[in-house]
C-alpha positions as CSV (number, residue, x, y, z in Angstrom):
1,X,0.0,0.0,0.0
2,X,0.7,3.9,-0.3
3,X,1.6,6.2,2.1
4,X,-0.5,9.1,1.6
5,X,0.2,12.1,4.0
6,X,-2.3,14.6,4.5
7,X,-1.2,17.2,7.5
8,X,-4.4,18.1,9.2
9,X,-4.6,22.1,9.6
10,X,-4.5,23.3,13.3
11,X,-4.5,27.1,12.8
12,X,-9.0,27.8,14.3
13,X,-9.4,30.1,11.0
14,X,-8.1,27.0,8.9
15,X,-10.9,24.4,6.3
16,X,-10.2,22.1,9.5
17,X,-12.9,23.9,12.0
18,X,-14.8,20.7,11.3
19,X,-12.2,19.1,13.7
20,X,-13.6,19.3,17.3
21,X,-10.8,21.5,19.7
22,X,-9.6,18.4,21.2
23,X,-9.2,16.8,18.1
24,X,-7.1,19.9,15.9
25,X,-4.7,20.3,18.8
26,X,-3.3,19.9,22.0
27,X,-4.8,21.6,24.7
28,X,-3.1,25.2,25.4
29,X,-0.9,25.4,28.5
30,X,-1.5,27.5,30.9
31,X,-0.8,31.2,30.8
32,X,1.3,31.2,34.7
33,X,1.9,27.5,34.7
34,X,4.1,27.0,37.9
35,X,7.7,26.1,37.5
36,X,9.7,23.1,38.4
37,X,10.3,24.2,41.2
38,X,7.2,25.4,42.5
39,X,5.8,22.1,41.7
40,X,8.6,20.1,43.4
41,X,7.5,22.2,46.6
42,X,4.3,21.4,45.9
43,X,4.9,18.0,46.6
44,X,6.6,19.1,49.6
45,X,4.0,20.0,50.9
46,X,2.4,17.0,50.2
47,X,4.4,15.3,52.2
48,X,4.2,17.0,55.3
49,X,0.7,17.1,55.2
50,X,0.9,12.8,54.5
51,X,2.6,13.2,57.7
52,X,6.1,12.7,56.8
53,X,9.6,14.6,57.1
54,X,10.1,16.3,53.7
55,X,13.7,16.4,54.5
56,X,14.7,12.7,55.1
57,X,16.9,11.3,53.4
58,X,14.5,8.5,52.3
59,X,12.4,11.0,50.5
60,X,14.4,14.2,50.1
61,X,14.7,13.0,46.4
62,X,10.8,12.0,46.1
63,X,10.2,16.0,44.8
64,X,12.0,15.8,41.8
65,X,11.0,12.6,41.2
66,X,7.3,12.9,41.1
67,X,7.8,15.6,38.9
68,X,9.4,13.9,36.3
69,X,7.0,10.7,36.6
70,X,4.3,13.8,35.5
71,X,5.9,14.6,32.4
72,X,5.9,11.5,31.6
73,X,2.6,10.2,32.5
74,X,0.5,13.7,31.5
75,X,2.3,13.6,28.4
76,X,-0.7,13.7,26.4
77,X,-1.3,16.9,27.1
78,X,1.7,18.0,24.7
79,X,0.3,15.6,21.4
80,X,-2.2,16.4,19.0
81,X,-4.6,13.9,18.2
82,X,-4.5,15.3,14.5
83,X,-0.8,14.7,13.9
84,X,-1.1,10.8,15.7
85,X,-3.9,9.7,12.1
86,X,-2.1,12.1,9.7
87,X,-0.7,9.5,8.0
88,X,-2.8,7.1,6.1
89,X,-2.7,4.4,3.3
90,X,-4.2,4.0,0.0
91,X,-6.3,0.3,0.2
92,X,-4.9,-1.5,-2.8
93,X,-8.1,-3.7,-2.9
94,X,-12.0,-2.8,-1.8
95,X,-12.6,-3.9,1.7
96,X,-15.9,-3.7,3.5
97,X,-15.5,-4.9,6.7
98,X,-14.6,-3.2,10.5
99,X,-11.3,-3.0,11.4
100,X,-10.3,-4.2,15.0
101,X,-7.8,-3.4,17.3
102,X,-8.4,-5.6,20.6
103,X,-6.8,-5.5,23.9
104,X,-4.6,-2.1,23.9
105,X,-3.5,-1.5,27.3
106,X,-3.3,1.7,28.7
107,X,-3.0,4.0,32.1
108,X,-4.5,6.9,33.0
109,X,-5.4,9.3,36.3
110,X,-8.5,10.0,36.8
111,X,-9.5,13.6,37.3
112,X,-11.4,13.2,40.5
113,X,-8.9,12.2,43.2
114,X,-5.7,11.7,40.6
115,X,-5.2,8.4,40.7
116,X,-4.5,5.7,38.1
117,X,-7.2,3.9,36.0
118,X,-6.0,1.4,34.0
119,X,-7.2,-1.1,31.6
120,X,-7.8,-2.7,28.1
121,X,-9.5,-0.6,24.9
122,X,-10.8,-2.4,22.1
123,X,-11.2,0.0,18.4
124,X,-13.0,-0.4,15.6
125,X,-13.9,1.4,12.8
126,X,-15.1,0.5,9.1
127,X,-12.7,2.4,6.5
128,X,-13.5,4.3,3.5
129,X,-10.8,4.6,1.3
130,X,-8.3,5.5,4.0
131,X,-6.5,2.9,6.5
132,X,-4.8,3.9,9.4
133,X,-1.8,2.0,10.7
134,X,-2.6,0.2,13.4
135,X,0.1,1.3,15.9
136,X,-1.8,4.7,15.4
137,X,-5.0,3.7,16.8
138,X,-3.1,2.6,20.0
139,X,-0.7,5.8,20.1
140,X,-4.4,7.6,19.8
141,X,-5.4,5.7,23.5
142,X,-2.4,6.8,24.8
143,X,-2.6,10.5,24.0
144,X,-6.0,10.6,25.4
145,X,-4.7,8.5,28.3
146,X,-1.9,10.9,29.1
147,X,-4.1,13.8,30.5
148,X,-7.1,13.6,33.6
149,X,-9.5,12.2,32.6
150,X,-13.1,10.7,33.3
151,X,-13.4,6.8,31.5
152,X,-16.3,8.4,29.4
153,X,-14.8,11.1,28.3
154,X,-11.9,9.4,27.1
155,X,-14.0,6.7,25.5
156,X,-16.0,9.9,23.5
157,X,-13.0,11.3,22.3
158,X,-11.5,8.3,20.8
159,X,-14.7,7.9,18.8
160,X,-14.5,11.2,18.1
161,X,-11.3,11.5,16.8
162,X,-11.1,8.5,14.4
163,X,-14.6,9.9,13.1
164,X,-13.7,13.3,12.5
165,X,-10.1,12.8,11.0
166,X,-10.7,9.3,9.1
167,X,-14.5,9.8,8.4
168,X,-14.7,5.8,8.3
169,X,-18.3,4.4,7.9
170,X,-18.4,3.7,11.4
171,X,-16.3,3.5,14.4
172,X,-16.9,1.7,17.8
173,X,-14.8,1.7,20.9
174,X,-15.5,0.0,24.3
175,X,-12.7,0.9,27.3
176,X,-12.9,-2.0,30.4
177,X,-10.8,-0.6,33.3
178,X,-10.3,-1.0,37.3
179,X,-10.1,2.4,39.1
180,X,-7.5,2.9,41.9
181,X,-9.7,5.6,43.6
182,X,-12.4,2.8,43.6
183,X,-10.0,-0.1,44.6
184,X,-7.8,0.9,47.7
185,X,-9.9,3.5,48.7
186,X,-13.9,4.7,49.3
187,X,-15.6,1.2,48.5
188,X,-12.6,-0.5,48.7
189,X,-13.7,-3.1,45.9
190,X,-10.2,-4.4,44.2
191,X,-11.3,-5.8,40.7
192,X,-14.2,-4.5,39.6
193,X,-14.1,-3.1,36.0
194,X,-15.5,-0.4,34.9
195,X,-16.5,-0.5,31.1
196,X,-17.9,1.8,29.0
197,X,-19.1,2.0,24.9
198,X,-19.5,4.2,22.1
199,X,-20.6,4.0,18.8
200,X,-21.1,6.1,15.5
201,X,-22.3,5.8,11.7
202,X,-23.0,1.9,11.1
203,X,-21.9,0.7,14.2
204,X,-25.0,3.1,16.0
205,X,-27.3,2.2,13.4
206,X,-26.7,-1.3,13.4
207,X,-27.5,-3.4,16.1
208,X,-25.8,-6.3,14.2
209,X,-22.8,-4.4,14.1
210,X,-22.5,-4.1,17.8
211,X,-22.9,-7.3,18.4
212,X,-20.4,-8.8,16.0
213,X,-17.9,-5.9,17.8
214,X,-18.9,-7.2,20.8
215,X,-18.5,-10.9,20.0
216,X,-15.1,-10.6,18.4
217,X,-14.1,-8.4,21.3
218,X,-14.7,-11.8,23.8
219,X,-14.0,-14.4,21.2
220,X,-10.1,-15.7,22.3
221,X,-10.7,-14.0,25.7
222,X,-10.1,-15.8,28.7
């Protein structure tokens, strides 16, 4: 197959308004973002109020630390979901069928208390004439997964994203995940999964079509 490369434009006055915000860009950083170093006091603070000596030894180190383990894990708030699809390939041959990605892991922090979700997402969508490598559609959880998030929110922009930018026929994506802020504290209920679905064009339409998503989502499961 092709490579065809179509950059997505970002600028708001740009033919790409039909991109939701979320979708065209990253999210804009904030105007009086602290520094470094008022974050590593932040966490500090932290500290002392958990009860602890910020200044031993054990944890003098945890500041700078814990900063750098939040570049990394709210990285998505740096990456555009446009730029992740840009690149797309010709289909050398007509195919009609959904396309499914099954089982990506991910982790994410959920915007309430800030602590990790984590789980599987399964993607779908039914192509037109453009096909989307399949690494993509996983890089695509990932950004979303990278920021605070709410599990249905995240599952709405992922459909969201692969509609707007691939305009498939259909896209359908179902996220199954196990919340730490539901597991070790509150409720305390260790291994319950959360899951949640989402469906557009043929996959909404069609009740078939969520069912044979569903099916080939549990089929090889164990």
């Amino acid at each position: 197959m092709d490579a065809i490369v179509k950059p997505w434009p970002k600028h708001p006055s740009a033919p790409s308004q039909s991109l939701s915000e979320h979708v065209r860009a990253a999210p804009q950083p904030l105007e009086n973002r602290p520094t470094r170093e008022q974050a590593e006091e932040a966490v500090r603070t932290l500290i002392a109020f958990a009860g602890e000596n910020p200044a031993r030894e054990g944890v003098l180190e945890t500041p700078k630390r814990v900063v750098e383990a939040y570049e990394e894990m709210f990285r998505g708030y740096t990456e555009c979901p446009a730029d992740v699809l840009d690149k797309t390939f010709a289909e050398s041959e007509s195919y009609d069928d959904f396309v499914l990605v099954r089982d990506i892991t991910f982790n994410s922090h959920c915007e309430h208390h800030m602590m990790p979700f984590f789980g599987k997402a399964h993607v779908a969508y039914r192509p037109v004439d453009r096909v989307v490598g399949l690494s993509k559609l996983a890089r695509l959880v990932d950004v979303y997964a990278h920021r605070l998030q709410t599990q249905e929110h995240m599952t709405a922009q992922i459909v969201t994203a692969i509609d707007e930018i691939l305009k498939p026929k259909g896209v359908a994506v179902m996220i199954e995940a196990e919340h730490m802020c539901m597991s070790i504290r509150g409720v305390t209920k260790p291994g319950a999964l959360t899951v949640t679905t989402q469906f557009r064009g043929s996959f909404r339409d069609d009740p078939n079509e969520q069912v044979r998503f569903l099916t080939s989502i549990r089929s090889g499961q164990r």
